[in-house]
C-alpha positions as CSV (number, residue, x, y, z in Angstrom):
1,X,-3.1,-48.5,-16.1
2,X,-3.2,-45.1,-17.1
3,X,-4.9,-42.3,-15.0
4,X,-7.4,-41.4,-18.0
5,X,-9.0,-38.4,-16.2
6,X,-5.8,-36.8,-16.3
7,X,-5.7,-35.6,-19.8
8,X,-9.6,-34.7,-19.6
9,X,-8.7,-32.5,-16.8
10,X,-5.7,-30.6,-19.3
11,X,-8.0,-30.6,-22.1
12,X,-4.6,-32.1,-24.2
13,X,-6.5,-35.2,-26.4
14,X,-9.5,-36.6,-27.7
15,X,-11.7,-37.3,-24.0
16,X,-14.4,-39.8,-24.6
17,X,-14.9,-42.4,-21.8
18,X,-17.8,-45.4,-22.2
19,X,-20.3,-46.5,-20.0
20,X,-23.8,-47.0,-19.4
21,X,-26.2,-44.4,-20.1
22,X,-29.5,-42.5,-19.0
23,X,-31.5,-38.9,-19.6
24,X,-31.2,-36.0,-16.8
25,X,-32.4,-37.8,-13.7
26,X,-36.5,-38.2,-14.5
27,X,-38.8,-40.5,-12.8
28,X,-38.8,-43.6,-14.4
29,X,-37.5,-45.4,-17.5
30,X,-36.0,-42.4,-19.6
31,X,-38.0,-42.4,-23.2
32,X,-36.5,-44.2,-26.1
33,X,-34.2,-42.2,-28.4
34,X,-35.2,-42.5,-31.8
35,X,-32.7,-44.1,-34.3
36,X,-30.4,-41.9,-36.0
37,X,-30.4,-39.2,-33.5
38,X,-27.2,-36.9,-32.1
39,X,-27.6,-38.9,-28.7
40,X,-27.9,-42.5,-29.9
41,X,-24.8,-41.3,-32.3
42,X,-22.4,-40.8,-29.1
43,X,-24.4,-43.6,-27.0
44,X,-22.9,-45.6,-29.9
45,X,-19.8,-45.0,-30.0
46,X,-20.1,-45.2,-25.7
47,X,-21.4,-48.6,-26.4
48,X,-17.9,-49.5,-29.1
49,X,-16.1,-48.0,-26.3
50,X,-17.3,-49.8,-23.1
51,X,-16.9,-53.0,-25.2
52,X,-13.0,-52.9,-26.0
53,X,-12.7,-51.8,-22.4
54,X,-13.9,-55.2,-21.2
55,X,-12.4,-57.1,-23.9
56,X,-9.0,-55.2,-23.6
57,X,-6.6,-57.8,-22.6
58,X,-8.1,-60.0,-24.8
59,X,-8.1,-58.2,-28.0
60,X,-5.3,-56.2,-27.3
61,X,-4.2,-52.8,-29.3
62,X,-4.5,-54.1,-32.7
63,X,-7.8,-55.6,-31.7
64,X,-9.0,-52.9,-30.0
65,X,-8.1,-51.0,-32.9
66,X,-10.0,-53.1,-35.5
67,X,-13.5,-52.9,-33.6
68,X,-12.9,-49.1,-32.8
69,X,-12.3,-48.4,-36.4
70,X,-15.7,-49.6,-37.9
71,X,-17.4,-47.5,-35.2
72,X,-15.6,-44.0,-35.4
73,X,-15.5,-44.7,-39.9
74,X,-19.7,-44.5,-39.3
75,X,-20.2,-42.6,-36.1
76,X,-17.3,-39.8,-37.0
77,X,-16.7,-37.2,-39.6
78,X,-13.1,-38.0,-39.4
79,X,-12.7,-36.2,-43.1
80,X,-14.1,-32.8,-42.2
81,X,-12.3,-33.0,-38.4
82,X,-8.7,-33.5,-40.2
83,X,-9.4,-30.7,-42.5
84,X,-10.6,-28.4,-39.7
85,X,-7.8,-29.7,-37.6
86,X,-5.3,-27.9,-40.2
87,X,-6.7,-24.8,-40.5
88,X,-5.6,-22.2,-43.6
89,X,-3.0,-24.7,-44.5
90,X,-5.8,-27.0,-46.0
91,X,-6.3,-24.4,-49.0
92,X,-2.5,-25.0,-50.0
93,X,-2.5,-28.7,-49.2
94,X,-2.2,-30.5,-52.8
95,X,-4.6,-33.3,-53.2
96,X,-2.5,-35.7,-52.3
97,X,-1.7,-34.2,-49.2
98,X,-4.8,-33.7,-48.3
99,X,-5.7,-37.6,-48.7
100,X,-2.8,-38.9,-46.3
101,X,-3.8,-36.1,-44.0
102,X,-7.5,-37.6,-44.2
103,X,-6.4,-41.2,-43.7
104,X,-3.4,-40.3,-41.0
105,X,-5.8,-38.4,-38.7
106,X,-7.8,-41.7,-38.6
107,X,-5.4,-43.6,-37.7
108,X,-4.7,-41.4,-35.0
109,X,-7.9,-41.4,-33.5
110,X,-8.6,-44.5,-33.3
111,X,-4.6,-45.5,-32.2
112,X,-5.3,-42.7,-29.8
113,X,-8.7,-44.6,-28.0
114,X,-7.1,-47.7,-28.1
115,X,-3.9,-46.8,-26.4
116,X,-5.6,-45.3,-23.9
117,X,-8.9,-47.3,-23.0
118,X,-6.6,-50.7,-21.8
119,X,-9.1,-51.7,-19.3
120,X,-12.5,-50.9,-17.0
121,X,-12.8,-49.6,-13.9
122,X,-16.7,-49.2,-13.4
123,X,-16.9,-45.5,-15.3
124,X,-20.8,-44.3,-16.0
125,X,-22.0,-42.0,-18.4
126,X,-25.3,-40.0,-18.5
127,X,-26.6,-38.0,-21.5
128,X,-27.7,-35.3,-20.0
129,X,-29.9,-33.6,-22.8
130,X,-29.1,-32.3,-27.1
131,X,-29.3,-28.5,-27.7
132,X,-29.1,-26.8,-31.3
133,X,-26.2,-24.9,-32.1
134,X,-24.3,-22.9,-34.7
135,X,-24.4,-23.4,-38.2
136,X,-27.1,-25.8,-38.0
137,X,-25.1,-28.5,-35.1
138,X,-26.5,-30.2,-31.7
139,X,-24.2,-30.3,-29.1
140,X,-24.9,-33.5,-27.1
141,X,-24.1,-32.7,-23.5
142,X,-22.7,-36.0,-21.1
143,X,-21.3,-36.1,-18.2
144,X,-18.6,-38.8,-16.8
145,X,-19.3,-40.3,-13.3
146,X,-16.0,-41.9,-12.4
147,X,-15.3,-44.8,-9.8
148,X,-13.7,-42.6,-7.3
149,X,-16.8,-40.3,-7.3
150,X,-15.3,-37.6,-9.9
151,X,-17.6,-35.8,-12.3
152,X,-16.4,-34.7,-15.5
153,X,-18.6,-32.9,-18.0
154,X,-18.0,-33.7,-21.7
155,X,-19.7,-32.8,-24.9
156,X,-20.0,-33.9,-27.2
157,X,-20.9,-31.5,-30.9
158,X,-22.5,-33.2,-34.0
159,X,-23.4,-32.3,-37.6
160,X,-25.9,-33.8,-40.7
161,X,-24.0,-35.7,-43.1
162,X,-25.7,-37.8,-45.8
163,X,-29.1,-37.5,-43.8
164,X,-27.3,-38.6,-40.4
165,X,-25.3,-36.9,-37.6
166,X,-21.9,-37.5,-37.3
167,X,-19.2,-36.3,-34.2
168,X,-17.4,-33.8,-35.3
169,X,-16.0,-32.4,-31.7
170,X,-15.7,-32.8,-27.9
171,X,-15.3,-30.3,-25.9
172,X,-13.5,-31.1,-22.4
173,X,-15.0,-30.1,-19.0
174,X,-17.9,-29.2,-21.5
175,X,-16.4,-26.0,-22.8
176,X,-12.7,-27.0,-24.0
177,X,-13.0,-27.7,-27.9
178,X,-10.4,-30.8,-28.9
179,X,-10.7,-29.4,-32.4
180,X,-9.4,-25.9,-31.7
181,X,-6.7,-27.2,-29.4
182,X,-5.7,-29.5,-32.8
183,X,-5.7,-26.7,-34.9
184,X,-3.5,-25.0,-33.0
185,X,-1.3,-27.4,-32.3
186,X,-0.8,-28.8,-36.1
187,X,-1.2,-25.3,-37.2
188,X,1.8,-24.4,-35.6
189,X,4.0,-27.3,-36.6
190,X,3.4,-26.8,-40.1
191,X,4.2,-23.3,-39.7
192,X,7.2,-24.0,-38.4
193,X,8.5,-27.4,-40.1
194,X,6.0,-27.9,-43.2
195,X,2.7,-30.0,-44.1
196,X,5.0,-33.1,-43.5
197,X,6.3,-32.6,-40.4
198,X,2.6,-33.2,-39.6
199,X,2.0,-36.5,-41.0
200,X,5.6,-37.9,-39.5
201,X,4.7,-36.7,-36.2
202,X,1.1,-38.5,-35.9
203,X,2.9,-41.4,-37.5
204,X,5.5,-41.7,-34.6
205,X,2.7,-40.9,-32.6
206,X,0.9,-44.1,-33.6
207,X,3.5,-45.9,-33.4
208,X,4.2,-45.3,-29.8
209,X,0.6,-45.8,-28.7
210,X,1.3,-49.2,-30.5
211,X,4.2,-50.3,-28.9
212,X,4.1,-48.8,-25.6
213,X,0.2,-47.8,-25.0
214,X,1.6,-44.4,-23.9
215,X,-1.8,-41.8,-23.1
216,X,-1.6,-39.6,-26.3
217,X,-1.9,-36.4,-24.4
218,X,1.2,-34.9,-25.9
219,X,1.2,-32.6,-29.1
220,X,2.7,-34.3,-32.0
């Protein structure tokens, strides 16, 4: 098994571990988060995690695939991350491109949990608390209790879509954006190679994480 922390730590790939969950430590049963909201969003998607973790030898990658991708198509903004993730070079993507950017950068992200989330070693998360931020986002602020003791700090930022919130970052060790570190990584490659190079690389990408369950902590 993979040492998941490892590419937390390096703030190289999308960090989201699952677990169980509670508010900043309060006396008592922590109050009940009302439906909808930016922390029952990422307790969600903790919840999708946590269960493929358990089932992982059972469902495998392609079924740990299948149940991640009806979570992240409702708790993500997959659409508005892949644009973001490209930077200036989404004004001169043709349509087209644009589309099998959209639908590759899914693929990707979901390929990229399931490669990496293989099995459970007793991880536990706690929400810590939601705090506005710019242009009219809550960061959701978590933190990672690991089996060996280790705290990791993750959060987690969300914005209104369609009258709900959707995740459209994570920063690592609480301040490391995954986002920006895309951008800059795809940026560069289609600087250097073209809007193509892009798509092939998350392609071979996937298809590693498929045949190998290799950690995607690489750039493409």
């Amino acid at each position: 098994m993979i040492d998941r922390y490892r590419w937390i730590r390096t703030g190289l790939a999308l960090v989201l571990l699952s677990a169980t969950f509670a508010f900043a430590a309060q006396a008592g049963d922590p109050p009940a988060v009302p439906e909808g909201a930016p922390e029952a969003v990422v307790e969600k998607f903790h919840v999708a995690l946590l269960g493929i973790m358990r089932d992982a030898e059972q469902l495998g990658f392609e079924g740990r695939c299948e149940r991640l991708s009806d979570a992240m198509d409702s708790l993500f903004d997959t659409a508005f991350m892949a644009e973001k993730s490209v930077g200036r070079y989404w004004k001169t993507a043709t349509p087209e491109e644009r589309e099998r950017l959209i639908t590759t950068f899914q693929q990707f992200s979901v390929s990229n949990y399931a490669g990496n989330f293989d099995g459970y070693d007793g991880e536990t998360f706690e929400t810590l608390d939601v705090v506005d931020s710019t242009h009219g986002t809550k960061l959701v602020r978590t933190r990672l209790l690991a089996g060996d003791g280790e705290i990791v700090q993750l959060n987690y930022r969300l914005r209104p879509v369609d009258g709900s919130w959707k995740i459209i970052d994570v920063y690592l060790n609480g301040t490391v954006s995954e986002l920006a570190l895309r951008r800059s990584e795809y940026s560069s490659l289609i600087k250097r190679e073209g809007f193509d190079s892009l798509l092939v690389a998350l392609n071979e990408k996937i298809a590693t994480l498929a045949t190998e369950g290799a950690p995607a902590d690489q750039s493409p």
